[in-house]
Every structure is written in C-alpha cells, then in structure tokens.
ZAFI-537261 format. One record per residue (C-alpha): residue number from 1; x, y negated, z. Coordinates in nm, 4 decimals. Layout:
REM ZAFI-537261
   k        x        y        z
 NUM        X        Y        Z
...
***
This chain:
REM ZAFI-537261
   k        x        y        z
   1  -1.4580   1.4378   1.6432
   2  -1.8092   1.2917   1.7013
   3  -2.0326   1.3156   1.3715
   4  -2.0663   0.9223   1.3136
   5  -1.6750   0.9262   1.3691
   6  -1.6535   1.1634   1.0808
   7  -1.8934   0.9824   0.8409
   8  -1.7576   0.6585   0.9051
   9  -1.4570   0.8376   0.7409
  10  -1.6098   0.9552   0.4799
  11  -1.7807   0.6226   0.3779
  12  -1.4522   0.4051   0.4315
  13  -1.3267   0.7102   0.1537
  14  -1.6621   0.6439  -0.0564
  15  -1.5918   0.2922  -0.0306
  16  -1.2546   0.3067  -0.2039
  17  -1.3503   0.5389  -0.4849
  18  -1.6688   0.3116  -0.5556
  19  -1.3995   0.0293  -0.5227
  20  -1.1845   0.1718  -0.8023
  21  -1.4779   0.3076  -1.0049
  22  -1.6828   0.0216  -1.0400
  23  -1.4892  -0.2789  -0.9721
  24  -1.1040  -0.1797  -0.9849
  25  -1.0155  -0.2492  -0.7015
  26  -0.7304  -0.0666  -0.4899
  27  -0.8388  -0.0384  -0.1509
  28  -0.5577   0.0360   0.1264
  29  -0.7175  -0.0392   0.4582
  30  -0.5049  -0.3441   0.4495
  31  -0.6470  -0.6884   0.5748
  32  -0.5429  -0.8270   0.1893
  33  -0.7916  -0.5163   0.0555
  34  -1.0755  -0.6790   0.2212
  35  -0.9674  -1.0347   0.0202
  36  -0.9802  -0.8360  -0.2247
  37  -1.3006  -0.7226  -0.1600
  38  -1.4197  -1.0954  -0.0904
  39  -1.2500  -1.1883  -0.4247
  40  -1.5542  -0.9453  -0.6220
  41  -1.8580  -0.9551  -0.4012
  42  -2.0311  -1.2584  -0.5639
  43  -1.9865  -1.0465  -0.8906
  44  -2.0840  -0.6825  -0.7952
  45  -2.4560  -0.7494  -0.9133
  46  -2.2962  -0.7313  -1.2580
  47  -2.0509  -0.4417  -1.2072
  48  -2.3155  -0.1806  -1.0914
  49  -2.6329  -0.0546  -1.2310
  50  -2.9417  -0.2233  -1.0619
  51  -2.7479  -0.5298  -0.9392
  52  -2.8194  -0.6441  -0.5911
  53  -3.1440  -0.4015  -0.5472
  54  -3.1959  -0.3016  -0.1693
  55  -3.0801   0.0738  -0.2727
  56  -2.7617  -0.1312  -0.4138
  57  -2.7250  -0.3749  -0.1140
  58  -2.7661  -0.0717   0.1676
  59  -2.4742   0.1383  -0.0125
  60  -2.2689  -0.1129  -0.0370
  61  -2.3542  -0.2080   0.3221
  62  -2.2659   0.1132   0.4615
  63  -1.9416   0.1778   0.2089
  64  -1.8006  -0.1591   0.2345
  65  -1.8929  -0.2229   0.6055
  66  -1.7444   0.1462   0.6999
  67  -1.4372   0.0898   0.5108
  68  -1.4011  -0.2643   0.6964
  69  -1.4834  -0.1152   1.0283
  70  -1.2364   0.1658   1.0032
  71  -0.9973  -0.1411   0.8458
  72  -1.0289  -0.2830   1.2103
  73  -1.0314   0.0397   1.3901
  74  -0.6815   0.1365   1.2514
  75  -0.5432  -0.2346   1.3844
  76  -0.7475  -0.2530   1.6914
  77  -0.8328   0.0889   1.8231
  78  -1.1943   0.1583   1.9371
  79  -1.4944   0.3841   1.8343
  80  -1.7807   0.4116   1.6548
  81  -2.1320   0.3864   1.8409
  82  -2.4990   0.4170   1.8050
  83  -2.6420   0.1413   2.0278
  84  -3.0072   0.0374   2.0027
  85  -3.0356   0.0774   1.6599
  86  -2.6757  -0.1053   1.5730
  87  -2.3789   0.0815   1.4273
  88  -2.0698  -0.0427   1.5555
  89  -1.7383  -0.0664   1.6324
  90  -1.6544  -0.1005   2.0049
  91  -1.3480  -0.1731   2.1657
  92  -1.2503  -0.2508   2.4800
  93  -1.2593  -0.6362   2.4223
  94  -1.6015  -0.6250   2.2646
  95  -1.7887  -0.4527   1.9637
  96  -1.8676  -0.5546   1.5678
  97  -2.1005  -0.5057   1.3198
  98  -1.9285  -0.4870   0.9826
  99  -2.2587  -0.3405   0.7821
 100  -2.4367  -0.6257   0.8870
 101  -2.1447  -0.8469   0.7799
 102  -2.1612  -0.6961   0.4702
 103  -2.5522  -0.6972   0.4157
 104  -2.5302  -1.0776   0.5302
 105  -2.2297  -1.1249   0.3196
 106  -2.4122  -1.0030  -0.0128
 107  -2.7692  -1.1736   0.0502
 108  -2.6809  -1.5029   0.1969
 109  -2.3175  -1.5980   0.1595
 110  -2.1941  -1.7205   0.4556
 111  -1.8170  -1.6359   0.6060
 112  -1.6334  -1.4435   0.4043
 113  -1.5243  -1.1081   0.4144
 114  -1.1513  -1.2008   0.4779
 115  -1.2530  -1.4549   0.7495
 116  -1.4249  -1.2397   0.9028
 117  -1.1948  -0.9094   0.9515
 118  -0.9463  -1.1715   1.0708
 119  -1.1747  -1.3364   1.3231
 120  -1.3089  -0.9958   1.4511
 121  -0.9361  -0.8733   1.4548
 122  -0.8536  -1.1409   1.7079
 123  -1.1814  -1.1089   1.9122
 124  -1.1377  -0.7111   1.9119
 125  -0.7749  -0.6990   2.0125
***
C-alpha cells in the first residue's frame, strides 16, 4: 500500500474522531455522514478553538476532504494520486478533489458537501 494510500486512511480515521470530539457527529463513510457533515460546517468556527484560522481551515481540509474521498473511494473504486501539486482521487471515469471541496466549502459557501459527494459519485462511477 502506497504511502498517500495509507494516510488518506489515517485522515478519513482523524476525520471521524475530530467529528465525534468536537462536533458529535457519527461518521460512517455513508453518503448521509457527509449531510451530516454539511448540516455543521457553517458552525465549526464556533465548535473548535481558533475558528476558521488557516491552521483550522487546512485540517479540516485534509480530515474532512480525506474522509469524503475515501467516502467515494469505497462506492466508486479508484486511487489516490499526487498530480501537479493536486491530491486526488482518480478513477477510471475521471478524478476529484475533495480537499479543495472542502477548503472551498468552508471559505466561500458554494455547493454543498452532500451535493457534491453525490454529483462526484455519478461523474466517478
């Protein structure tokens, strides 16, 4: 297993203790867990300490978007990759960018998180 493989993992496993810890939320790789996660986002700033800092916003960036991306990965198959400076997830109908998502998510609103994993689900499979 390829080293970003493996810390993918672990941040999708970060994600859900941070989830519970901070925000209760149960996280179950389930397309409803990242509703869930939509349902809280506007209101993180309050439930961590430092709010939406850029330390803040690049955790929760790589948690959130790892645990989303390995969300997709266990529906649609595919693997991790490195690509000019991009993490993502590629499959053989095309690749996302659920850190980016997430970072866009938190800083400008936009689509939500739910939308999205269902959108990319369709385009991925």
């Amino acid at each position: 297993m390829s080293d970003l493989v493996e810390q993918m993992k672990v941040d999708a496993l970060e994600a859900q203790r941070f989830s519970r810890k901070h925000l209760v939320l149960e996280l179950d790789f389930s397309e409803a867990s990242v509703d869930d996660i939509e349902s809280t986002v506007d209101t993180v700033e309050y439930a961590i300490q430092g709010g939406k800092s850029e330390e803040n916003l690049d955790i929760l960036s790589r948690l959130w978007g790892a645990y989303i991306g390995e969300a997709l990965r266990k529906v649609c198959g595919g693997e991790w990759e490195q690509a000019e400076g991009r993490l993502g997830l590629r499959t053989e109908a095309g690749i996302a960018h659920p850190q980016e998502q997430i970072r866009q998510r938190l800083t400008e609103g936009g689509q939500g998180l739910g939308d999205y994993f269902r959108l990319t689900k369709e385009q991925l499979s």
